[in-house]
Structure formats: C-alpha cells, structure tokens
N, C-alpha and C positions, 0 to 999 in steps of 0.2 A: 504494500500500500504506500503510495508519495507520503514521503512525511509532511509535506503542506499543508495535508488534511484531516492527522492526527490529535489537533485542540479545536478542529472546527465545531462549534455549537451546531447540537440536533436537540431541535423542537417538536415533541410526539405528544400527539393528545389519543385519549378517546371520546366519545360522547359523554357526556354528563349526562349520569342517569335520573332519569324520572322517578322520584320517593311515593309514587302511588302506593306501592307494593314492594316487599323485599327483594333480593336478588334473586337472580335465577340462574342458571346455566346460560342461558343467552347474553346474561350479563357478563358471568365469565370467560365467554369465549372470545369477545371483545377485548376486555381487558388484558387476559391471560395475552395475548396475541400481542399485543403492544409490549407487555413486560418482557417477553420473547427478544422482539426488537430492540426494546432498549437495551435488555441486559448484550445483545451480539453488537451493537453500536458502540456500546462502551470498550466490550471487549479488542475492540477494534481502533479504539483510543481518542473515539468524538465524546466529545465537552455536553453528554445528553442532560436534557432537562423534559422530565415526563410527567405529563396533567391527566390528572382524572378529577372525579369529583360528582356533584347531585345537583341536579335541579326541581327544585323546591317551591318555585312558582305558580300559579293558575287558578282557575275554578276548579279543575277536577282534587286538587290538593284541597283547596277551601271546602270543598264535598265531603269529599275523603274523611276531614278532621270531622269535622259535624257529625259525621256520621259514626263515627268512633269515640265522640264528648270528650274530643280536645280543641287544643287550638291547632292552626294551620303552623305556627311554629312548633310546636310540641312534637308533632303528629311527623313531619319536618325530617325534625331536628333526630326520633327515635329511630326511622326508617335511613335515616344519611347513616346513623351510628350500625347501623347491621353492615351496609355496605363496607365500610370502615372497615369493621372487625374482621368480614369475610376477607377484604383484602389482603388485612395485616396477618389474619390467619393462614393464608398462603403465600405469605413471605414474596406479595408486590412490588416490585422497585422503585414505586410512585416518587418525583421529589416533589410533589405539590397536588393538594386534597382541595378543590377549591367547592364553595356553597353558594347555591345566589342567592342565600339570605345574610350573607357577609358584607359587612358595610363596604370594603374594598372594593365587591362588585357592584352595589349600590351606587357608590361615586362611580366608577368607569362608564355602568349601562348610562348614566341619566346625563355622562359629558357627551357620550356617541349620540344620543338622542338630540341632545343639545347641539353639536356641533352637524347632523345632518339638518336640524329644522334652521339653522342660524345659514347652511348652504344651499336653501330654499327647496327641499328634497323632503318636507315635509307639509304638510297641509290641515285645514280640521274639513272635517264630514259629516255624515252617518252612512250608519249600512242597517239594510234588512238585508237579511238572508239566512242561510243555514251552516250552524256551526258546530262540528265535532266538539265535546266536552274533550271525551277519552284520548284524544287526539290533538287535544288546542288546534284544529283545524278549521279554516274555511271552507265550505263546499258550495261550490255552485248545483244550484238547482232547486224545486220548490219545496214546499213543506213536507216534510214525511220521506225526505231523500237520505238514502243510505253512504255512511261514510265508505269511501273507496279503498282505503286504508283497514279500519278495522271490521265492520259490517254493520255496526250499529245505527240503529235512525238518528239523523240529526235534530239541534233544538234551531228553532227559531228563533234570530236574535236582532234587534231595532233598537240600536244605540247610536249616539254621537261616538267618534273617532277623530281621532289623528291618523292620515292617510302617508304612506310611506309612497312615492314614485317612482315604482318598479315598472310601468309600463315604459319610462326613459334608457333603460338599461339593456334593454332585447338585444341591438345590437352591438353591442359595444361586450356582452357577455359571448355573445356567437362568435365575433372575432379575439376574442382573450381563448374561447375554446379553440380556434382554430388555428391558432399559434402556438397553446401549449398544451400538445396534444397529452401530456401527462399530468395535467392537472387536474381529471376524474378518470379512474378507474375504477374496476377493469372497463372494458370498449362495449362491454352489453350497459355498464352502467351510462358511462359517455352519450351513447347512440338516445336512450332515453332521455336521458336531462335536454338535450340539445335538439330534440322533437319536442319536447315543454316548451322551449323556448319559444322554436320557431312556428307554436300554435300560436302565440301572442301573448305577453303579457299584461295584468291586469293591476291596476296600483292595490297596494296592500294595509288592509287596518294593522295599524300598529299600535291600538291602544283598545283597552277598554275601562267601560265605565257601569255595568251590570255586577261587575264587584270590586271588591278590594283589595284581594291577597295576590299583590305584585310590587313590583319599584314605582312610586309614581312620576307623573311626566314633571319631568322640573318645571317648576312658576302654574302648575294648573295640576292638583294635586287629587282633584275627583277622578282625574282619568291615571290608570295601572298599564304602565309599558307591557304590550302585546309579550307574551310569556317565549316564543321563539326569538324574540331579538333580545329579549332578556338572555334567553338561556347563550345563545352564538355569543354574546360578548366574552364569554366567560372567558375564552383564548386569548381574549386580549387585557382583558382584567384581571388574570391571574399572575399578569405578567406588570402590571403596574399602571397600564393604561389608567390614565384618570387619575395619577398622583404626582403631585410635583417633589417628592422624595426624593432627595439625587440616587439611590440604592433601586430605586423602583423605576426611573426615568432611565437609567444605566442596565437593567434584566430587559427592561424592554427593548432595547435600542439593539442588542446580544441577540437574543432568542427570537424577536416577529421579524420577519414572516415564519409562520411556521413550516417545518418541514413535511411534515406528514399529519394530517387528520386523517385516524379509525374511525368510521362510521360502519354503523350497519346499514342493508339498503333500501330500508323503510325511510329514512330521513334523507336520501341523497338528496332531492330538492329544496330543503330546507338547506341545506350546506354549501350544495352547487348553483345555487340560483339566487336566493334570498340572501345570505352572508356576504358572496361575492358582489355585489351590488351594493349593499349597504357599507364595505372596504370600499369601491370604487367612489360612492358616493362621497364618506370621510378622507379623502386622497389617503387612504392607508392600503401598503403592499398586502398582496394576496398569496395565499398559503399557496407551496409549492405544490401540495399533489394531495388529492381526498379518495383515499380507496374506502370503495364499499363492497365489504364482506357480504355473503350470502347468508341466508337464514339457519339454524340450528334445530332442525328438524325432527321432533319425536310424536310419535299415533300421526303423524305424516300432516304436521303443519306448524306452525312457528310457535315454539313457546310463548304463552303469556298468560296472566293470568285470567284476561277472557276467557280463555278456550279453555283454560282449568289444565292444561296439560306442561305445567313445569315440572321441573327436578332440580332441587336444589342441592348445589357443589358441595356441602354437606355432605350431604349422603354418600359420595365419592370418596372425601378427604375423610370419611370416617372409616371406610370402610380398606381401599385403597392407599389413600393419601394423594397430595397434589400431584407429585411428578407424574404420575399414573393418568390424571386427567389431564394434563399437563400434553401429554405425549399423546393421548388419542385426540384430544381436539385440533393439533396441527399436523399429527400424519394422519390421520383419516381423512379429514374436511380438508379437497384443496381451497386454497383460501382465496375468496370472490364469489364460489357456487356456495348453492346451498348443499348440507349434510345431514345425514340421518344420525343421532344417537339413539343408543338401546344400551340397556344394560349388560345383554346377552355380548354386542360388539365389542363392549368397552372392558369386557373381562376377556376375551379371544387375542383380541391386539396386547391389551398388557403381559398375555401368556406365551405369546407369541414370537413379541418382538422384545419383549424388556426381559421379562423371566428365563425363556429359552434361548434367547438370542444375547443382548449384552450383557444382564446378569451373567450369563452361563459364564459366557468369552472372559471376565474380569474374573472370574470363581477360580476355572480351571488353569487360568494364566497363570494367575497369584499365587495358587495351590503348588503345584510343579516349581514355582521359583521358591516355598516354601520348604518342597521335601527335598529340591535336590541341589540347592543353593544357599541353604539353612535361611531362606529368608531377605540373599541381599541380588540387587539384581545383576547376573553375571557379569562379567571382564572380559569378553569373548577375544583378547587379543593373547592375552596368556596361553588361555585352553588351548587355544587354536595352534602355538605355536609347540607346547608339549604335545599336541595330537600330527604336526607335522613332523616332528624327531621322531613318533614312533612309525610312520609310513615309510619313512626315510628304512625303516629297516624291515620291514612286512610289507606281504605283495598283496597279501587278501584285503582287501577294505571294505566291501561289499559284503554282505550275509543277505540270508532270505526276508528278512524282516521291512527291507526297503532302507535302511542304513544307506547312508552316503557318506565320503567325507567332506570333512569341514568345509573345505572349499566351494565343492555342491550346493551345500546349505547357504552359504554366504551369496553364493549366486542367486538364488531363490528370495532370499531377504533384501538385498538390492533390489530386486523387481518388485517386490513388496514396498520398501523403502521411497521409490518410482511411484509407483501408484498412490500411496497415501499424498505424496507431496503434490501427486496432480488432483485428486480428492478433496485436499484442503480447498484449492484455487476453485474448483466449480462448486461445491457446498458453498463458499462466501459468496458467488453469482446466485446465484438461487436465493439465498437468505437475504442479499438487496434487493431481489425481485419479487421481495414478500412469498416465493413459492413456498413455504416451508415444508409440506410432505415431499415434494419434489429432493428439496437438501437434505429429509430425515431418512427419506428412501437409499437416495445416495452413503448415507452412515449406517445402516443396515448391510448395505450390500457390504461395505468394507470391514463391517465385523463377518460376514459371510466370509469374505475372501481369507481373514487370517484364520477363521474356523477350517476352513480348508485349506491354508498353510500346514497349521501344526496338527493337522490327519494327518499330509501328506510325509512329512516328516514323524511325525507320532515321536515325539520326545522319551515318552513313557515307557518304551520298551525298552527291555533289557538286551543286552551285548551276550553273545552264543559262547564267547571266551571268556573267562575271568582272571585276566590276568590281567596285572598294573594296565599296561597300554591298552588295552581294549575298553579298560575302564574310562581311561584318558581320554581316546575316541571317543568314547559315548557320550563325557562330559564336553568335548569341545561342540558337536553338534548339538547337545540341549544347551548347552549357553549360547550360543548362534541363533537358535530357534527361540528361546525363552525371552532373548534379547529385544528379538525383531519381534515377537507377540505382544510383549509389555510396551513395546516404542508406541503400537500401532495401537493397544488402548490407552494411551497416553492424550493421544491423537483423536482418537475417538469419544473423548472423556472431553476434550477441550471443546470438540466440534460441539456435542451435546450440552455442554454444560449451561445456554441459555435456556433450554427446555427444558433440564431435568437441574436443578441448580440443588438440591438436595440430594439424588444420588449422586453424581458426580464430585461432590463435594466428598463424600464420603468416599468415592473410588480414587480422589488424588490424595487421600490423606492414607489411604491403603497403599498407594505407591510410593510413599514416602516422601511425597512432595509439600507438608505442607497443607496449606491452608490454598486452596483455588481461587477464592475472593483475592487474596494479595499476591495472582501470577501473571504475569505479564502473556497473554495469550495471543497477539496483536501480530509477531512473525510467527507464529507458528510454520514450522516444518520437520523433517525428520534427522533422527541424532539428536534430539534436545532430552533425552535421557539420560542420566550419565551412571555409568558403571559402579559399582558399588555402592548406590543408594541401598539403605536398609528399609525394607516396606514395612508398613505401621500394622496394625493389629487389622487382622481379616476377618472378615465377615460377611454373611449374605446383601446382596444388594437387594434386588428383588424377588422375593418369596413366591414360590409360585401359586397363582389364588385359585381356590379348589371350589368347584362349583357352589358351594353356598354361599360364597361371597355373592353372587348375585339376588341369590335369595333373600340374602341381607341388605341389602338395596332395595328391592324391591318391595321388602314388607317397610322398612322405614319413610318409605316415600309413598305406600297406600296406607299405612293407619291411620291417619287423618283423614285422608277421604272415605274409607270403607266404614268409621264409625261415624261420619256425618250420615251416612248412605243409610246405615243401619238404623238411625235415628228415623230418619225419614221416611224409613217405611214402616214401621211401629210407633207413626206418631199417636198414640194416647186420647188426641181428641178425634176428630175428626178424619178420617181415612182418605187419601189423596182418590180421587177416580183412577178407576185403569187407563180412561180415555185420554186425561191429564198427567199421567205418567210418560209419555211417550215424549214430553218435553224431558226428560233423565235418562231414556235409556232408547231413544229414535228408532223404538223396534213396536211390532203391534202389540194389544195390551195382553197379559197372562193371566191366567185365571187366577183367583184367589187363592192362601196357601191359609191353610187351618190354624195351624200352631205356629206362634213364632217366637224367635227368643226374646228374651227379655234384655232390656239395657240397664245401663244406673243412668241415676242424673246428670252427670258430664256426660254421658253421650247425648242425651237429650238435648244440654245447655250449648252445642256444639251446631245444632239448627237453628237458623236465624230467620225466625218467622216473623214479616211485616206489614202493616198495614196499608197498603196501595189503593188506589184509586185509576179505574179504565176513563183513557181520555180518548183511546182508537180502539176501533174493534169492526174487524172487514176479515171477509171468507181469503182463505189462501188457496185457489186455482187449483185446481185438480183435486183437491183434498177436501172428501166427505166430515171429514169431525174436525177439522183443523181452523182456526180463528188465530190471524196475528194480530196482536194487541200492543199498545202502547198505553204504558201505567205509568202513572206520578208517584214516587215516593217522598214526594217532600224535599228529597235533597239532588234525586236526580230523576232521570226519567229513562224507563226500560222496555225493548220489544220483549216479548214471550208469547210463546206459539203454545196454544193450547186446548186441548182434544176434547171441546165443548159446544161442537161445531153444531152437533146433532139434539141437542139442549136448552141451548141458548142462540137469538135471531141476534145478530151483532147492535144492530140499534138499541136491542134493552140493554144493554150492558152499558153504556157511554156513560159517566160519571159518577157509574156504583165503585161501593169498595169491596175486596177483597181481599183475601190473606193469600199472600205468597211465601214462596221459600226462596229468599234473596243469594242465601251463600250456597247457590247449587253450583256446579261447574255446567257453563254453558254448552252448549249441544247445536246442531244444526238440523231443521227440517223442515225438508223442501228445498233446501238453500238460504233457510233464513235462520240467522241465529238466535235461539233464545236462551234468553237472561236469567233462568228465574222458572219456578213452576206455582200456578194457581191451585189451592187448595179446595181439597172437592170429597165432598161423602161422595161412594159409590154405591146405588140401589138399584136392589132387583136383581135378576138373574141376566140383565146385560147392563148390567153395571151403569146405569144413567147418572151424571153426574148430577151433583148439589152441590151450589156455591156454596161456602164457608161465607156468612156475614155475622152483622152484629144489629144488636136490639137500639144500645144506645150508641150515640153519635162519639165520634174517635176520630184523631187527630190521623193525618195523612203520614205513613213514614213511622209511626209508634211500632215497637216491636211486643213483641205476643209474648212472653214468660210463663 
C-alpha cells in the first residue's frame, strides 16, 4: 500500500436506527458490516472514525411513548440504551454513538435549517395529503392509500409547513450521478434512485406542526423539523457541524465528506436524493459513495417488527457467540443482495467453515508443533542442514509412506509461500470492494490449500528406520512442513481477524505473538514468523455445535410468541370466532378443540387487549367472510382483515367499538396486511361470529385487564 495513504482519515457511518422497537438482526447486519470495514481500514493504517447511533424523533416515537405511559424521551432514551448494550456486547468499534435528542445535534439540525431557508431553499405552505406514521413518509395519492414501503394504510394529514425545494435539484442530482458513477451502489440501487429522479421531483415538507416531538424550526417554534432531515444531519453533527468549538470546527474540516455511508435499501432515496440536495443546497461537499445492502431475509421477507418475524442477535451471541454471527452474515449474504437466515444455515456454515475448516487447520497445526517441537515453532535451517549431512551418506531417502526430502518439502512450501503472498493482495481487492464473502471465500480456500499441504506431506508419520539420521530426516521435513503450516495460519489469522476479532485474537496469542490489537498487520506477507517463537497455551477455537444448539435458538426466540399464542387462544372471556382467526394463522378456520390447557396469569398478562373503534369497513374482492377494516386506537390507526364478512354488512360497523388483540404478529391476507385481530364469540355449529362490545361507554385505545 503507498504510504501517502496510510494517516488518510476514513469517515464510515451506518444509519441511525429508529428506537420504535429494539434491535434486531437487521440491525446487526448493518452495523456488524461496517465494524468489519473499519476494523480492515484501520488495519491497513487509515486514520478511521466510525458513526453509528439512534434516531429518536417523530410521531411514530410520540405514539410509541403514549402508548407505553412514558414520555417520548424516556421511551427514547430506554430503547437507544439496548442498542448500546447490544453493541458494546459484541465488542463494536464504534468511535462515536451519536442521538438526535442531543443538544449537539439540536444546534447543527436547526443551523442547516437555518442556513438552507437564509439561501432561499426554503419556503412556508401547507399540505393535505397522505402520510406514512411507521415510515415518516409522504405518499402520494388519496385517502385510504397504502404505504409502498411498509403496506400499511396511510393517515390523512392538512397542516401548515415549511417546504424544502427539491423540485430545483433534479438536475443538477442527474448530472453529480452521472459523473460519479460510485456515489450509489450497487448499479440495481443507482439505476432506481436515478428513474426517481428522472420521474420528476416534487418540493418537500420539511416541517410539521400536528405534533411536537422533534427539533423545532428556529424563530417559529410551533412547527418540528421534518424527522428525515432531522435524522440525515446526524453525519454532519456528529462531527461538529453547528459548533464554533475550535476541536469540533477542526473533526469536521478532517472527516466531511464522508467516505462511505451503510445504508440498507429501504432508505436509499432518503440518502440519495433528499440529503444530497439539501449538501448541494448548504454549499457542503457530498459523501463519496452510499452503498445499499440488501434485505436480511427470514419466513422469506424483511425483518421487522411489523411482520413479527425478527431474531434477535441475542439469541446467537448466546448460544454461538459473535464471531459465529459475525462470519455467517458476510460469507453467506453477498453484500448489496438480499439473504436468507435460518437457524438450521447459521449452525451448517459455523460447522462447516469455522469448526471443521479453520478451527480444525489452527488445532492440528499447533498440536504437531506441540508434540514434536515441544511447543516452539521450528528452525527449519538447522534441521535441514543435519538432514543434508545424513543424505550426504545414505542413498534411500524415499520410503513408502510418501516421505520426501527436505529439499522437496521446501519446494512445496515456497509454492505455498507464492500463493499466500498473492492471496493477501486479492482478499484486500475484494474487502475494498465491500465483496466480503467473495474475500472470506478466498481465506477458506487457502486454509483448504495448506489442509492439503500437510496431507500431502502428513508430518505425523513415523520414519521405517530408527536410527539417529532417519530421525533427523523426519524432523527436518516436519519443521519444513510445521513451518510453512503455522506461517500460512498466521496469515490466515491476520486476513480474518476483522471478522472474527475474538477468535483470532485468541489464535495469535496461541502463536505466540502476542496480543493482535497491538500488531502491525498493514504489510503483511510471508516469512513474518520467526523461528523459535514459543506458542502460548492451546486450546479449542471453535467447538463444534451439535444439533441442539439450534434447538436452543429456536425455543429462545419462540417463547415469547408461543405463550402470547397460547394466551390467545384460551382467552377466558370471550372466545375469538374461527372466522376471525384467520387474521393469526391465514389458513381456513378449524374446528373447535374440547380440552385445552391451562395458562397462569403472565401468560395471560402477555395479551394486549384494546379498545378500538371501526372508522372503514369494505368487503375485500374475492373473499366471502373477509372485511378490511380501518380502527382508531387512540394513539394510532390500524388495517385488520377480518372473517366477519358473513355477519356483519360493512356499513353497520362504521364507528362501533371493539376489542382487538393489538400485540399479535401481523399476517397477510389476500395481500393485505393485518395488524391486529377482532375479538368475536363463536356460535353455533358454524361458528357465526359475535362482536365482543361493551354496555357502558369507554374511552378509545383503553386496554382490557
């Protein structure tokens, strides 16, 4: 690597996650992937500085809290601390946690605000139209339109605004795209943002005034900075933007533009379109390049807690540990597509490639330098040269066992030698090209290769003679072989070690090297072993995990839902209808079962039954029992599809109340998501449903105890 480029600052973010809801595995794959990068940037000897962090702003957060009987800071402030923890639990390299309920971003969002409406790039309005909650999105189209994003119906919203002039920028963003053609990746994301464009852009509200829980717009304090231009500044506020601190005015001037933004590719338009405009419009440089990763796919659709289908990194790090997750989310998933996890995958690859493959390779290496080098790693110049004095007088040097001499070996370990050193040079192409299974694949095969070195050689076998010099022989060719084995997990240990920074840690300190955090890994190449090292104390790397580990994952991450489930269907009062079932389990209704078991009170107190109110109610197309409905709960507003089709004429139902099950995991049917299932006696021998109501009057959103 030029050494010019060895203190160059590298600025790596990820998104700032949204505190709706705790982490998830999607969350982790984002982040994990970035500490990846940083920790091989560093390695490599750039001056990295890496952001992560929460965004804590909106109505869906203000919801959230309400609906939980906290405040929007509280509520905030508990769900930032999990992310924290998860991170700091798997030893992230973050140097900077940033929040946008931190004054620091506070001041930055409201000078960028200030400094676009002072460069006439701002304006006041209003807008009707339809607006994602779950999404802080805009949508075009009328009332009762589905967000395209997540699937939920949007709400109607008719406020006064501050309009951003995003319609000015179309092309001026076309031609920045078409000069720097690495500024969105991968080219399926590019080719999208840049058909956004060139449909036409529309000016953007960048304020609201329907609540409160945001930055307000400086000098007009009724209106809340649009919660996207909130959350986008954060790259630049984290970095000092918006402080005249000479320490903050000096990181910034260092680190922006950024080098890389993580995104996932749910937000690339927010990142590629909206932020680049808003730099354009403040005359601030634009971050060199926004890769958006592909979706992390498990029951075959994106984690979130909508769809009710997370796994939380937990349950891994309990079971497994980080490296383990670590290692399947960037060699399994090439990174830009989407990928499938499963629990059954993520125990096969760990088995596979870490247990049986570099575990083994570091086990059997160390082992052998153990029994037949009492521990230190050969001198292969000595052996070699007492195993030449004894040829010098013996014509045999071959036996049946595949025995060569030394000189053979050495040949063989040069070509080894060869290959690693061109190994390094394309694993570091690949890991700048973000490929990382491509570079982890490539360190696989090269533990392959020395696995099949020392077959070829088999060190372990004994000499057909036992005399002095046969002995001699045998040791100069397993120090030869034991040599080149240890060089080439040395090497393999360095290449891995931004993946797997826990085992690897532990395999250089088995080699005697030392602590890995304080080794210079930046030239790496071969020969950087040196003879006579004494290896530290050995032990397993990785263990190989026996099928119940998955078992063990797998009940950890259904207890919670299987006694919500269990709750729900032995609820106590009221029996849900079979026909209204079908929103839980999108299959047709089943008869009734006689006997059922019993719960305790926590599993009962684990159902979240609420008071709702229908404000839509229309037949769903082709479906005899089926009604999609839109209910009020007070704090938001929910679709749920449900099997009362044949019961109820949708017009009686408009502004009755009803009791739902709010914390159900969403379902889809027909293609429509529902939220939630309506509670219903079933009577009769075809089970006709009965609304669950009430005698006296009750508040919208009250929950049922």
């Amino acid at each position: 690597m030029p050494t010019d480029i060895r203190k160059k600052p590298y600025f790596l973010t990820t998104p700032i996650y949204y505190v709706n809801a705790r982490p998830h595995l999607g969350h982790t794959y984002t982040t994990v992937a970035a500490d990846v990068l940083a920790r091989w940037k560093r390695a490599q000897g750039f001056d990295v500085y890496f952001l992560t962090g929460t965004d804590e702003h909106g109505q869906k957060i203000e919801r959230s809290a309400a609906k939980a009987g906290q405040s929007p800071l509280e509520f905030a402030g508990a769900v930032s601390a999990e992310f924290r923890a998860l991170w700091d639990r798997m030893g992230l390299t973050y140097d900077d946690y940033i929040r946008t309920t931190e004054e620091r971003h506070k001041r930055g969002v409201q000078k960028l605000f200030a400094e676009l409406q002072q460069r006439g790039f701002i304006y006041k309005g209003t807008y009707t139209g339809q607006y994602c909650v779950s999404d802080e999105l805009y949508v075009d189209g009328p009332a009762g339109t589905v967000c395209p994003d997540c699937g939920r119906v949007t709400e109607t919203v008719s406020e006064e605004n501050y309009y951003f002039k995003l319609s000015e920028f179309g092309e001026r963003l076309l031609a920045y795209y078409d000069a720097h053609p690495e500024f969105i990746q991968p080219e399926s994301r590019r080719n999208e943002v840049i058909a956004f464009v060139r449909g036409g852009l529309r000016d953007l509200s960048i304020s609201r005034t329907s609540f409160n829980w945001g930055i307000p717009v400086p000098g007009d304090p009724k209106h809340v900075i649009y919660v996207w231009m909130d959350a986008l500044a954060n790259y630049i506020t984290a970095l000092g933007y918006g402080s005249d601190a000479p320490e903050d005015r000096a990181r910034f001037a260092t680190y922006w533009p950024a080098d890389l933004h993580l995104i996932g590719k749910e937000i690339s338009r927010f990142h590629c379109v909206y932020w680049p405009a808003f730099l354009l419009a403040a005359e601030l440089p634009l971050p060199k390049s926004i890769v958006a990763h592909g979706w992390l796919l498990f029951e075959q659709s994106k984690m979130s807690k909508s769809r009710g289908n997370i796994v939380r990194a937990e349950t891994i790090l309990d079971v497994l540990g980080a490296d383990a997750l670590r290692f399947f989310l960037l060699r399994e998933i090439v990174f830009g597509q989407d990928g499938s996890f499963s629990f059954d995958a993520l125990v096969q690859r760990y088995n596979a490639d870490l247990a049986n493959g570099y575990g083994n390779l570091v086990s059997r290496t160390l082992a052998m330098i153990g029994k037949y080098f009492d521990g230190v790693v050969p001198e292969t110049t000595a052996v070699r040269e007492r195993y030449l004095q004894f040829q010098a007088t013996h014509t045999a040097q071959i036996d049946g066992g595949g025995w060569g001499a030394a000189s053979a070996v050495e040949v063989l370990a040069q070509s080894l030698g060869a290959e690693c050193n061109a190994q390094i040079a394309e694993f570091a192409t690949w890991m700048d090209a973000l490929d990382f299974s491509h570079a982890l694949t490539l360190a696989q095969a090269l533990g392959a290769r020395v696995d099949g070195f020392l077959t070829g050689v088999a060190p372990w076998k004994q000499a057909k003679e036992n005399s002095e010099e046969a002995q001699a022989a045998q040791q100069a060719v397993r120090a030869v072989a034991l040599y080149a084995a240890a060089e080439a997990v040395r090497i393999i240990t360095a290449l891995l070690h931004p993946v797997l920074p826990d085992a690897t840690a532990k395999v250089w300190a088995q080699l005697g090297l030392g602590e890995i955090a304080q080794a210079d890994l930046k030239d790496l190449q071969w020969g950087g072993l040196k003879p006579g090292t004494r290896l530290g104390e050995l032990g397993p790397v990785f263990p190989r995990a026996e099928k119940e580990a998955i078992e063990q994952m797998q009940q950890k991450e259904d207890a919670g839902a299987a006694a919500a489930a269990a709750a729900v269907e032995t609820n106590t009062g009221a029996t849900m209808s079979q026909a209204a079932a079908t929103t839980a389990n999108a299959a047709e209704p089943k008869p009734a079962v006689e006997a059922k078991p019993t719960i305790t009170i926590d599993d009962f107190a684990k159902v979240e039954l609420r008071v709702a109110q229908i404000q839509v109610a229309e037949r769903v197309p082709g479906a005899d029992r089926l009604l999609r409905l839109e209910v009020d709960l007070g704090y938001e507003r929910r679709q749920i599809v449900a099997g009362i089709a044949e019961a109820y004429a949708p017009e009686s139902l408009i502004g009755r109340k009803v009791v739902i099950v709010a914390n159900l995991a969403p379902r889809k049917l027909r293609g429509l998501e529902s939220n939630g299932m309506v509670v219903a006696a079933s009577l009769g021998e075809k089970g006709k449903p009965v609304l669950a109501g009430f005698l006296e009057e009750i508040e919208v959103g009250a929950r049922l105890k």
